[in-house]
C-alpha positions in Angstrom: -11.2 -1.0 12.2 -9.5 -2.0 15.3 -7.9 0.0 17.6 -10.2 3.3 17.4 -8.7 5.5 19.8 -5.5 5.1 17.7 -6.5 4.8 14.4 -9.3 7.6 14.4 -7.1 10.1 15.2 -4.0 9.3 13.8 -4.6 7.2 10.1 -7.2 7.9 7.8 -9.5 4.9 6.9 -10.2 4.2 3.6 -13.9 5.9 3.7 -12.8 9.3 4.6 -10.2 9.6 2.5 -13.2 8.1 -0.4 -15.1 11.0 0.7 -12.6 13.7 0.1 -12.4 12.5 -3.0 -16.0 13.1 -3.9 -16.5 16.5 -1.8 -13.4 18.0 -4.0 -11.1 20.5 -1.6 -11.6 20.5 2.2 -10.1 21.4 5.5 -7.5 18.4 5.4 -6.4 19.1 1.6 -5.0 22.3 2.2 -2.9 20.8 5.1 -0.7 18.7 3.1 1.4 21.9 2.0 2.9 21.1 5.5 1.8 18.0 6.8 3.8 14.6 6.1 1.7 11.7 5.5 2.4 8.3 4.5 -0.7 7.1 1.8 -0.2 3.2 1.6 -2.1 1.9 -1.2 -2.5 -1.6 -2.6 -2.2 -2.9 -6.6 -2.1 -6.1 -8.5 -0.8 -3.3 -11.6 -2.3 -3.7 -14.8 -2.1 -7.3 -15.5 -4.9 -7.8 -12.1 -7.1 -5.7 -14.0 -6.9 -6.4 -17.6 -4.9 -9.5 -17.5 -2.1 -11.3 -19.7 -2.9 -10.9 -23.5 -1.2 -13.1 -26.3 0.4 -12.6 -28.4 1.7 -9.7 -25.7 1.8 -5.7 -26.8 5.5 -5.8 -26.3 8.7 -7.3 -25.8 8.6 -5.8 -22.1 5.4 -7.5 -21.5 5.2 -10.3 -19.0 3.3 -13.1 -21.8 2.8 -17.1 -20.9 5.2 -18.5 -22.5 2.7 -21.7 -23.6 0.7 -19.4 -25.6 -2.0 -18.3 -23.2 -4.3 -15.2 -22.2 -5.7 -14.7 -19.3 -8.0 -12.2 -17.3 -9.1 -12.0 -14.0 -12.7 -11.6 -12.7 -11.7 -11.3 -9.5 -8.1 -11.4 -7.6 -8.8 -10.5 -4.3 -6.3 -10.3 -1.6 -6.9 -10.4 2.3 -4.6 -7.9 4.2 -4.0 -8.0 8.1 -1.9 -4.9 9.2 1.1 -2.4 8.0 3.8 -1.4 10.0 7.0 0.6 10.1 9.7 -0.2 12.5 13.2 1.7 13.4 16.2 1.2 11.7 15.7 -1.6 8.8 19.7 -1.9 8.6 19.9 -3.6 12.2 21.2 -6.4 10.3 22.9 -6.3 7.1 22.9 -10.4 6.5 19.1 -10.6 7.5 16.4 -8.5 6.3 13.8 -9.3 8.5 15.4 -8.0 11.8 14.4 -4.2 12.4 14.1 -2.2 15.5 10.8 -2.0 17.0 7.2 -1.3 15.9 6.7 2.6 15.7 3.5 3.3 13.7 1.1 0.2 12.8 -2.5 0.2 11.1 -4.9 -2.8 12.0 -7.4 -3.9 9.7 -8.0 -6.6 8.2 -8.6 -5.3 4.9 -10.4 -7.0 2.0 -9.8 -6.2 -1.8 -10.4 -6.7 -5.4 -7.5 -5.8 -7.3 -9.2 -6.7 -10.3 -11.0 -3.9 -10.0 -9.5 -0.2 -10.4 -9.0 1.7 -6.8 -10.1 5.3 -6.1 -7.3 7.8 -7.0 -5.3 9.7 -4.2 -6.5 13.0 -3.3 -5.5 15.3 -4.2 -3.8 13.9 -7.6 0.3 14.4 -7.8 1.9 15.0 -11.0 5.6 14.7 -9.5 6.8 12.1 -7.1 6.5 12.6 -3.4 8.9 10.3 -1.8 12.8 11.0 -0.8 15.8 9.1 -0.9 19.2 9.0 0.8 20.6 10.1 -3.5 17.9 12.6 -3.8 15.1 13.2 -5.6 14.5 10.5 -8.3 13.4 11.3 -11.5 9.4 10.3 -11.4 7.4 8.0 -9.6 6.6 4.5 -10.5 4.1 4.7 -13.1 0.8 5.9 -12.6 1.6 6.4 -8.4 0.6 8.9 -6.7 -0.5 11.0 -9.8 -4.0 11.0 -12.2 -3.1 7.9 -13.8 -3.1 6.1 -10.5 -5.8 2.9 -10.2 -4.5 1.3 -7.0 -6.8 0.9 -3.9 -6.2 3.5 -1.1 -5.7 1.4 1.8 -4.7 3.7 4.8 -3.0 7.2 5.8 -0.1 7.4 8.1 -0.4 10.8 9.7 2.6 10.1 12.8 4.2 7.5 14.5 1.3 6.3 16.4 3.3 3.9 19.1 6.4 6.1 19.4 3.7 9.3 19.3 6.2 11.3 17.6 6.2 12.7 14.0 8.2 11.5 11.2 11.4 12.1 11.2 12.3 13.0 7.1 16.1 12.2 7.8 15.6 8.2 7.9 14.1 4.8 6.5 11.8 3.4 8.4 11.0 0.1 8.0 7.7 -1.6 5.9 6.2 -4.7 6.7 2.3 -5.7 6.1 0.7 -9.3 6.8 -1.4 -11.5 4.6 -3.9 -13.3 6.4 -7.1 -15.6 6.5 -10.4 -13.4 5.2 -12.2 -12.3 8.4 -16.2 -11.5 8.5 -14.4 -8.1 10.6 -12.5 -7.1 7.3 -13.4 -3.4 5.6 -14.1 -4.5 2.3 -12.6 -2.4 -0.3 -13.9 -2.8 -4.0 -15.9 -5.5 -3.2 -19.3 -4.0 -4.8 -21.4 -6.7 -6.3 -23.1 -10.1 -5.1 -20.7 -12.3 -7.1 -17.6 -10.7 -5.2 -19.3 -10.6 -2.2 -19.9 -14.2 -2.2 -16.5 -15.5 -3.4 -15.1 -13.5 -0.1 -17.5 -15.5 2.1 -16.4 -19.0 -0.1 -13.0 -17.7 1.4 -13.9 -16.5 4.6 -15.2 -20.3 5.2 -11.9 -21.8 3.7 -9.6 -19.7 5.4 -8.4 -18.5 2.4 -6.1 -15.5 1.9 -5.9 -14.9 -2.1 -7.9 -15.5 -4.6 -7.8 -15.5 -8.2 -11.1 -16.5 -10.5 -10.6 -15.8 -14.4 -10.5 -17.4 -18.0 -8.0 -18.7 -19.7 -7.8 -19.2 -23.5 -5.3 -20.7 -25.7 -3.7 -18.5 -28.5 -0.8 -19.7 -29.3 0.8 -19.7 -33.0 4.1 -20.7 -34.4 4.7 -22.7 -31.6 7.5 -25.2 -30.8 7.4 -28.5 -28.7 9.7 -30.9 -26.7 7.7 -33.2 -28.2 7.3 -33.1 -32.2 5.4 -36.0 -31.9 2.7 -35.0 -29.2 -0.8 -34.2 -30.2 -1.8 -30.8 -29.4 -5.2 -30.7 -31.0 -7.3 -32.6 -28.4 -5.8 -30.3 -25.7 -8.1 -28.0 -23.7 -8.0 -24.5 -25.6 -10.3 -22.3 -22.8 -10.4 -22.9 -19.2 -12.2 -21.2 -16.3 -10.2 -21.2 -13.1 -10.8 -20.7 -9.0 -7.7 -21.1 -7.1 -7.9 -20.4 -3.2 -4.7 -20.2 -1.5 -4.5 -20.5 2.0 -1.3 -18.8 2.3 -0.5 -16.0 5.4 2.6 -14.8 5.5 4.6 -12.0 6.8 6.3 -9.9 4.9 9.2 -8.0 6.7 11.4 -4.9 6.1 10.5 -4.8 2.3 13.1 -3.1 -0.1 12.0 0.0 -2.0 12.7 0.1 -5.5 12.5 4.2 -5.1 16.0 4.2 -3.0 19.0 4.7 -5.0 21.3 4.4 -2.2 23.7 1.1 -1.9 21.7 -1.9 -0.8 23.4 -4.8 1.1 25.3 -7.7 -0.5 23.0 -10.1 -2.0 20.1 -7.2 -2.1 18.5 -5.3 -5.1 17.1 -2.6 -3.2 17.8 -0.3 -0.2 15.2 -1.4 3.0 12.7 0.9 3.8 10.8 3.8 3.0 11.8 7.8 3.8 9.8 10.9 3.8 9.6 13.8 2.2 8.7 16.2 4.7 5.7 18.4 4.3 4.4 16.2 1.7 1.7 13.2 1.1 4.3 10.3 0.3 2.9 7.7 -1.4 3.8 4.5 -1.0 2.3 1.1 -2.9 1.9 -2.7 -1.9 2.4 -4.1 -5.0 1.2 -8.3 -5.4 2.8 -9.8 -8.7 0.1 -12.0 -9.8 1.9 -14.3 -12.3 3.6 -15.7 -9.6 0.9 -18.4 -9.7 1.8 -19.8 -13.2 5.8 -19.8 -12.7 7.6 -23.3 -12.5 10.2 -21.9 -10.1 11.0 -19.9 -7.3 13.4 -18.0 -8.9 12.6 -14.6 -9.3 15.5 -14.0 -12.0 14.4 -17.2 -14.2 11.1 -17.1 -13.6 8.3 -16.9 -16.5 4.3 -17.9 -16.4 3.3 -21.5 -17.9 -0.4 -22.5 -18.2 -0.7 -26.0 -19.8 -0.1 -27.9 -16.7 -2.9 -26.0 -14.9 -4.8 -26.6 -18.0 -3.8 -30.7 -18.4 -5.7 -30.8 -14.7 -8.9 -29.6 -15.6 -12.4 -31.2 -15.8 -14.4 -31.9 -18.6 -16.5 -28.8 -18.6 -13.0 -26.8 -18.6 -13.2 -25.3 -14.9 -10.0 -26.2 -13.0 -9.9 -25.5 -9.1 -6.8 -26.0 -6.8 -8.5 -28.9 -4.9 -8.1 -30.6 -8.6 -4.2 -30.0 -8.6 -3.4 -31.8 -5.3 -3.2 -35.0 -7.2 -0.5 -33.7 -9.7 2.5 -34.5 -9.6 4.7 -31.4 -10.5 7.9 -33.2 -10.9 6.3 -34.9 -14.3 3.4 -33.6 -15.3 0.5 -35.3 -17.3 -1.9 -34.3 -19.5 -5.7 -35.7 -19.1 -4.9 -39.1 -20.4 -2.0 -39.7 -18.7 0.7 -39.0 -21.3 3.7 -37.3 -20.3 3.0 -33.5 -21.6 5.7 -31.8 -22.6 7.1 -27.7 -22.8 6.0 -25.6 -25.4 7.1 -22.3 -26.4 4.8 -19.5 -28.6 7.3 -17.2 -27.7 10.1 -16.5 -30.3 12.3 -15.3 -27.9 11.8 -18.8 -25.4 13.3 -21.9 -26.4 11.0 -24.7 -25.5 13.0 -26.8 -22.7 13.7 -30.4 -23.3 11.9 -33.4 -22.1 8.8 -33.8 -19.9 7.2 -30.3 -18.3 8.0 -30.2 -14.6 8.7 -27.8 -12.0 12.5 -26.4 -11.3 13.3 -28.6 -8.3 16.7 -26.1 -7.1 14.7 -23.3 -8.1 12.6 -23.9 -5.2 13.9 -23.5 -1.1 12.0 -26.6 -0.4 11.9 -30.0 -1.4 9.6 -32.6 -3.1 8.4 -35.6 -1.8 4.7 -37.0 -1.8 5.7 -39.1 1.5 6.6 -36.1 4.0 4.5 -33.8 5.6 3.8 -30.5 4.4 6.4 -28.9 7.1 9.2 -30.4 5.1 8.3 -31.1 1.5 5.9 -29.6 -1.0 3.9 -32.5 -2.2 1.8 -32.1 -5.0 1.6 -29.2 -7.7 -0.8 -27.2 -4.8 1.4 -27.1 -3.0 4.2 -25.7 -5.5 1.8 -23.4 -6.7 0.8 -21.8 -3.2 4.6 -21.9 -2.4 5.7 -19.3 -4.9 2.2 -17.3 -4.4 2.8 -16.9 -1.1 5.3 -14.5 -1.5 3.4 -12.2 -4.5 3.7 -9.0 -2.2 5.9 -6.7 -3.0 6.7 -2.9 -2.3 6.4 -0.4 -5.0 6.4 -3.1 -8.1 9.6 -4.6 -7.4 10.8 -4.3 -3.8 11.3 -7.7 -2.0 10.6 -8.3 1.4 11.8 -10.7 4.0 8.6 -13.7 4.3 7.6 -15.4 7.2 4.8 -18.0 6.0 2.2 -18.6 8.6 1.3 -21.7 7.3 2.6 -25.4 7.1 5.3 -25.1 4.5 8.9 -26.2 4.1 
């Protein structure tokens, strides 16, 4: 890690706090009856590591709409630094103005959220965090307690610029960085050969996220814009490796935990608070479907996979070089012929007409004759737009985004 004579006495890298786990009790355990610490750990939830299945287990469960499963072999994500800054409220019209840095952690970081993390130590059976209501009733699921699989990224032990401790009585602010994979990055869950070298593949395209899995088509029952279009010829299993090149920023994230009134325009309160005397934990959450939505509206969003599927090669691998030629305004399927919505989902009415993206879903236009600072121009493009902006805080939380990349 950077910044040693910071970070080694104030935040606990990953591999000590890997250790503890192993050794059982120590030293540090018994100190968190009055210590307050601030555990940030990272998850892609259980849809990174055991995928999308169809037909899905429930009505709650996020399902392609098309009729697709999918798994991951890898999803790996490439994280710069976290910070928390003063007063998240400074502005009540917009989010990402806070007061200034107080307590940062410098990686980068590496990980495969495909994989399951290391569980905190010591397990929690109740929820550690605070909010400006009180108490809620239980943690997000699986956080901070036994059934926790997300990757222990680092422990806030103070305010390491302001070199105070935490003060329990406010929100501070969270922010944390995506950015290009770095040969300096700690490496966290990435174990094998075949990981290993799909991080140097992104290390030498500057790439930030990665997701390498299988798709396969299990669709029944299903209904078509087009009664008359020919399904049967249409690719039914397709391997996929889609490198985004996508840093961004993401400021002042809400907190799905507070129960306070949020802003105007705002789901969530900003910021985190904590409990004093307690390890709060606190969870960097990256919504992976955001790949495979058709819009950039969070509230009308759902996965699609044909149109990934209509770009991809004859031996059924697909990469995101392969849709920079598509044109998501009208998609096409492998012979050219307008390919149209289709819904395996009883609950999803199959739209009308030719498959295409939601033009005002998006905050950016289209146009193939621009240049990628004012239009998205090809379905790459579209698809590394709403991926971008897959971090989260605690599942649902939104942050402010600052994309670090040429984009509208």
């Amino acid at each position: 890690m950077k910044t040693a004579s910071i970070l080694t006495t104030l935040l606990v890298p990953f591999a000590t706090v890997a250790a503890f786990a192993v050794a059982g009790c120590s030293d540090h355990d018994h100190d968190h009856a009055s210590a307050t610490e601030l555990v940030v750990t990272v998850s892609g939830e259980d849809t990174g590591r055991e995928g999308f299945a169809f037909p899905p287990a429930s009505a709650e469960s996020v399902a392609f709409v098309d009729g697709w499963s999918l798994t991951f072999d890898h999803l790996v994500v490439s994280i710069g630094e976290v910070t928390l800054s003063d007063t998240p409220d400074l502005s009540p019209t917009d989010q990402s103005k806070t007061g200034p840095v107080v307590a940062r952690a410098k990686g980068p970081w590496v990980i495969d959220l495909a994989k399951p993390g290391t569980n905190v130590e010591p397990p929690l059976a109740t929820s550690s965090f605070r909010t400006l209501g009180g108490d809620h009733g239980g943690p997000t699921v699986g956080r901070g307690s036994g059934e926790d699989k997300a990757v222990r990224l680092v422990t806030f032990e103070n305010l390491n610029v302001a070199g105070k401790d935490f003060d329990p009585t406010v929100r501070y602010a969270l922010g944390y960085s995506t950015v290009p994979v770095s040969a300096a990055a700690t490496k966290l869950n990435v174990v094998d050969a075949e990981t290993t070298a799909l991080v140097n593949e992104m290390q030498q395209q500057g790439a930030v996220i990665a997701y390498v899995g299988k798709a396969t088509w299990k669709g029944t029952s299903c209904t078509s814009s087009d009664p008359a279009y020919d399904w049967s010829a249409f690719p039914k299993t397709v391997s996929f490796k889609l490198l985004f090149k996508t840093p961004v920023d993401l400021i002042n994230c809400q907190n799905t935990d507070l129960e306070g009134k949020p802003f105007d325009g705002e789901e969530k309160q900003r910021g985190v608070q904590l409990k004093a005397g307690e390890m709060n934990v606190q969870q960097l959450t990256f919504h992976n479907d955001h790949a495979f939505w058709l819009t950039a509206d969070h509230e009308a969003a759902a996965p699609f996979f044909d149109q990934i599927a209509a770009a991809a090669k004859a031996d059924g691998t697909v990469t995101l070089a392969d849709l920079e030629t598509v044109d998501p305004t009208a998609f096409k399927d492998g012979s050219g012929k307008a390919l149209p919505w289709r819904s395996c989902l009883a609950s999803v009415l199959a739209p009308a007409g030719q498959r295409r993206v939601d033009t005002n879903g998006f905050g950016a236009s289209f146009d193939r004759s621009k240049g990628p600072k004012e239009a998205l121009r090809n379905y790459a493009e579209a698809m590394s737009y709403v991926t971008a902006v897959q971090g989260h805080l605690n599942d649902d939380g939104l942050c402010a985004v600052k994309r670090n990349y040429d984009s509208p």
